[in-house]
C-alpha positions as CSV (number, residue, x, y, z in Angstrom):
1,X,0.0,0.0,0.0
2,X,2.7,2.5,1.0
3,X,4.2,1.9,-2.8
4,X,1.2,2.4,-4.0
5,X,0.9,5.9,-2.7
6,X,4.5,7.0,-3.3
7,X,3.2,6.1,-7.0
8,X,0.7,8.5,-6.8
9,X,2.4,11.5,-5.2
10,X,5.1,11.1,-7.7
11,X,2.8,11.3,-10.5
12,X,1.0,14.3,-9.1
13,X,4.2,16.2,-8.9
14,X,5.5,15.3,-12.4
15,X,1.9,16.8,-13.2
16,X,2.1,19.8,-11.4
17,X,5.6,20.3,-12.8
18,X,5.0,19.8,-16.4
19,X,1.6,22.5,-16.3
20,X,4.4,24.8,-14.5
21,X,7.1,24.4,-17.6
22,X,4.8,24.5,-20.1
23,X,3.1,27.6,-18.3
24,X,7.0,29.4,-18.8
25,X,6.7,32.0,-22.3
26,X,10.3,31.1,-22.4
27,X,12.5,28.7,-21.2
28,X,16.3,30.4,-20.8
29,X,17.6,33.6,-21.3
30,X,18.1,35.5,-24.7
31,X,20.6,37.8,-25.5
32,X,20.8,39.7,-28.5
33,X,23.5,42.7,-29.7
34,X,26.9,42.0,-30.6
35,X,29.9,40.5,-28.7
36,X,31.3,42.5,-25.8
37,X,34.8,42.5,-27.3
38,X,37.2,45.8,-28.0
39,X,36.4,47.5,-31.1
40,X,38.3,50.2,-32.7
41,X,36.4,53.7,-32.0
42,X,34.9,55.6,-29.5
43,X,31.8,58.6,-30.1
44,X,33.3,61.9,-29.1
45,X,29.8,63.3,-29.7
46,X,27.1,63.3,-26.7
47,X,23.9,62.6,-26.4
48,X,23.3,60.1,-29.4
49,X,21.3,57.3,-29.9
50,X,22.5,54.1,-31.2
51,X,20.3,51.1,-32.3
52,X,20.6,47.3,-32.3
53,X,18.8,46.3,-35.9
54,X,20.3,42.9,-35.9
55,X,17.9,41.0,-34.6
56,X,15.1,40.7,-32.5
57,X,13.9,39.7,-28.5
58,X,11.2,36.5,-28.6
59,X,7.8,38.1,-27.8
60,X,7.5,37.3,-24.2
61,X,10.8,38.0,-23.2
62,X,11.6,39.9,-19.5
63,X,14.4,42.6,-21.0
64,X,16.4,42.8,-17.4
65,X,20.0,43.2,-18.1
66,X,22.4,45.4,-20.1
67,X,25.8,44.3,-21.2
68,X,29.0,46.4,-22.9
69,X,32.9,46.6,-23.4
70,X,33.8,50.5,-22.6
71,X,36.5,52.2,-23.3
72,X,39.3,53.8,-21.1
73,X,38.8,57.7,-20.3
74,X,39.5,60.2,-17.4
75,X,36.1,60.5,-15.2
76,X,32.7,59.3,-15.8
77,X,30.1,59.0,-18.6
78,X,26.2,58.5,-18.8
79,X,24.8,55.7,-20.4
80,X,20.7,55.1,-20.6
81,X,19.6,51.6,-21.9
82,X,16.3,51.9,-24.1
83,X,14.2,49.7,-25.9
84,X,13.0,49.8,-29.5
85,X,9.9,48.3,-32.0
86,X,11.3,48.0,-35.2
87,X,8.1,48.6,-37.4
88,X,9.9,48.3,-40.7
89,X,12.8,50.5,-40.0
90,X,11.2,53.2,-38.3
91,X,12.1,52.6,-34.2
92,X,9.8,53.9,-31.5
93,X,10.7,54.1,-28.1
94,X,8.8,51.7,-25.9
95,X,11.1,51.5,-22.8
96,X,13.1,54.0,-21.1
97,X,15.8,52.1,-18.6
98,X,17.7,53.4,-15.8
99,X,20.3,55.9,-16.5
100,X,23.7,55.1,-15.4
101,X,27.1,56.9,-14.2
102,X,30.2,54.4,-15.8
103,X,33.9,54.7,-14.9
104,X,36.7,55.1,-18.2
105,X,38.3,51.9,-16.5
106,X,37.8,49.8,-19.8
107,X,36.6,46.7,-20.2
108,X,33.4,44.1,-20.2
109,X,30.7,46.1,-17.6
110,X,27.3,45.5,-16.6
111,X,23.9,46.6,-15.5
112,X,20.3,45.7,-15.2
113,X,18.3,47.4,-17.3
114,X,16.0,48.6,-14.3
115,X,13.2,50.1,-15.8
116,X,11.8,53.8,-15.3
117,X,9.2,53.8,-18.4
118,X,7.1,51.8,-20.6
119,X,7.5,48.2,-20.8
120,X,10.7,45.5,-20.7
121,X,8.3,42.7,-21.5
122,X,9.2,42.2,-25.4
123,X,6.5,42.5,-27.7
124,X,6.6,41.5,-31.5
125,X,10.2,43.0,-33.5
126,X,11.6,44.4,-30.3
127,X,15.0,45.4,-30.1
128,X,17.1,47.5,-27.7
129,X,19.8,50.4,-28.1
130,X,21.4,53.1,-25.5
131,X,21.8,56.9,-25.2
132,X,24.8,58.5,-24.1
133,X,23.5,60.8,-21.5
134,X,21.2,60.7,-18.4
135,X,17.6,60.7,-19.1
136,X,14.3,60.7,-16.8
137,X,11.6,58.9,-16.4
138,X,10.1,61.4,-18.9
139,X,12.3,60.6,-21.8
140,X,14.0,64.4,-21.1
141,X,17.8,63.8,-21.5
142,X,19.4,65.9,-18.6
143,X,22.8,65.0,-19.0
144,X,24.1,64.0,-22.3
145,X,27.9,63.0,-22.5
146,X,30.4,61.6,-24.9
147,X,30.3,57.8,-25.9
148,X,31.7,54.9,-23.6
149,X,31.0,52.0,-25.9
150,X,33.4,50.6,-28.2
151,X,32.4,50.3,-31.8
152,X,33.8,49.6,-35.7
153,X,32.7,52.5,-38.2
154,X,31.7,48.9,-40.3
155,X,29.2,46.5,-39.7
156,X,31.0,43.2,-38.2
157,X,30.9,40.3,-40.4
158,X,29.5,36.7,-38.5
159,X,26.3,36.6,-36.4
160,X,25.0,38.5,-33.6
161,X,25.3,38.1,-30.1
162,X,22.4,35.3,-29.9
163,X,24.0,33.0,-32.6
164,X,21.9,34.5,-35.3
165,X,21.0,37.7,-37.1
166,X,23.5,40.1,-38.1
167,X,25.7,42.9,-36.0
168,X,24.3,46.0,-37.9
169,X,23.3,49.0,-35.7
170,X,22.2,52.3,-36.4
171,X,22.7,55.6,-35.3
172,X,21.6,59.0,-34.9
173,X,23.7,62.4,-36.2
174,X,23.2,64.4,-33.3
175,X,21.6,64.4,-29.7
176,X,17.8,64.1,-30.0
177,X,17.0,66.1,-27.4
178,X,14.5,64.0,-25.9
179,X,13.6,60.0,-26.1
180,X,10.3,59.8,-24.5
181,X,8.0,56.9,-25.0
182,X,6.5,56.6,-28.8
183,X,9.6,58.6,-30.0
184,X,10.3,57.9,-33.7
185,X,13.8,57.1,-35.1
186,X,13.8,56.7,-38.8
187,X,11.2,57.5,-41.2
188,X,9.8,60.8,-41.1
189,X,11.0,61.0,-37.3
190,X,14.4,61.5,-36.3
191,X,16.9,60.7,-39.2
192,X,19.7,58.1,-38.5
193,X,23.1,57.6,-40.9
194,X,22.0,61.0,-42.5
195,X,26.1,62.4,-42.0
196,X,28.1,61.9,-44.6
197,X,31.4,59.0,-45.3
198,X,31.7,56.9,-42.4
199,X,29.2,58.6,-40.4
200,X,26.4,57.3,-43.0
201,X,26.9,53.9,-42.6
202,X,25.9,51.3,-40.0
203,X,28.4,50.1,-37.8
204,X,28.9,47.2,-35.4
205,X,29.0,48.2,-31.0
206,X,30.2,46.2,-28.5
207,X,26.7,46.5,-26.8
208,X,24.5,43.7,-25.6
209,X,21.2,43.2,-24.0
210,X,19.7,40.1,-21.9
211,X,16.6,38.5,-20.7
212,X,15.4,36.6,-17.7
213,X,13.1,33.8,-17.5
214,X,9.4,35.1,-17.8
215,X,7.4,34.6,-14.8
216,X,5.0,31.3,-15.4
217,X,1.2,33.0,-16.0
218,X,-1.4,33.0,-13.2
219,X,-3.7,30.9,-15.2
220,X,-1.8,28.2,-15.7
221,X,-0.6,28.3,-12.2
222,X,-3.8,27.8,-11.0
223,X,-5.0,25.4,-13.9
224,X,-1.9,23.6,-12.5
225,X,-3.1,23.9,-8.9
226,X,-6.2,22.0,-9.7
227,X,-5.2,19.6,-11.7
228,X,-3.2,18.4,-8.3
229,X,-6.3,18.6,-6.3
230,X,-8.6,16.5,-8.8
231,X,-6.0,14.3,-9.1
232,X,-5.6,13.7,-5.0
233,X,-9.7,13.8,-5.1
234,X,-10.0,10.9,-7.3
235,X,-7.5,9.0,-5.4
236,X,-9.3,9.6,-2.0
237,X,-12.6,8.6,-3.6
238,X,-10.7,5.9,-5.2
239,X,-9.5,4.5,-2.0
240,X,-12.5,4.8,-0.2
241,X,-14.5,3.0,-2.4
242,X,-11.8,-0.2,-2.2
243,X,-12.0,0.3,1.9
């Protein structure tokens, strides 16, 4: 008898457990952007914007973490993650991160992306980027500074950082002044590549962004939850019946 209801409780766990996984929008982390290795250049100009058009997040995805390889330079800089939808190269805002003060030490550094406005929870063609400069909750950019992130003035041959896609980002001329939510870049809002030579083709940074594991939805939690408890009623009624 005792076998028989180790049998029992092992099945209802395995059942509980595969409601829970399948419940999960994703399964492991995704990062997408370019390897955080040392490029050639550095932006001298502040306050730009500089887009990931690459590749893509899954829909689904938890956007939590921010990833570069910065360059070597007396002080600090300001560096704001954002996040992008790509509606057929024309980029609205749709996520303001936290704004961040980084040291000139060089090197692979990291943040989470610790979100002040919008969303971090990808939606169809989202893709991320940065701004060099502090910016608010509003999308106002207080404090715009010269570049920390290393970049080639060519796009990168190979994949991106996820194993697929490209490494081709974008950029803007000049500081946008602002970058609150629905903000367009491209199209008939703010230009990007419009310089001229090198300054009008896309390039490759050593920028990176990451998600988490999506929480597992409420629903199927609780569609879960009573699977477990059918499955322990039948058994009791099951049982008593044989007593």
């Amino acid at each position: 008898m005792a076998k028989t209801h180790l049998r029992v409780a092992v099945r209802l766990v395995l059942l509980f457990l595969l409601v829970f996984a399948l419940s999960l929008s994703q399964g492991w982390a995704t990062t997408i952007g370019s390897s955080t290795t040392n490029r050639a250049f550095t932006d001298t100009a502040a306050g730009q914007v500089y887009i990931f058009t690459g590749d893509s997040f899954t829909p689904g995805d938890v956007i939590n973490g921010f990833t570069w390889f910065g360059s070597v330079f007396a002080g600090t800089r300001d560096l704001t993650p954002l996040l992008f939808q790509d509606n057929g190269g024309v980029f609205t805002v749709v996520a303001i991160g936290a704004s961040e003060i980084v040291s000139g030490g060089g090197g692979v550094q990291s943040f989470s992306f610790g979100l002040q406005a919008g969303t971090n929870v990808a939606g169809t063609n989202y893709t991320f980027g940065f701004i060099t400069g502090l910016v608010d909750s509003g999308g106002a950019v207080t404090g715009p500074t010269a570049g920390s992130i290393k970049f080639n003035s060519t796009v990168d041959g190979g994949v991106g950082a996820s194993g697929a896609g490209t490494n081709d980002w974008v950029f803007t001329p000049s500081s946008p002044g602002n970058v609150d939510l629905g903000t367009t870049f491209g199209g008939n809002g703010t230009p990007l590549n419009s310089g001229v030579g090198s300054f009008n083709t896309d390039r490759t940074y050593s920028a990176q962004a990451s998600s988490g594991v999506a929480e597992p939805g409420t629903f199927s939690l609780i569609t879960g939850a009573g699977l477990v408890l059918a499955g322990l009623f039948r058994y009791r009624y099951t049982r008593g019946r044989r007593s």
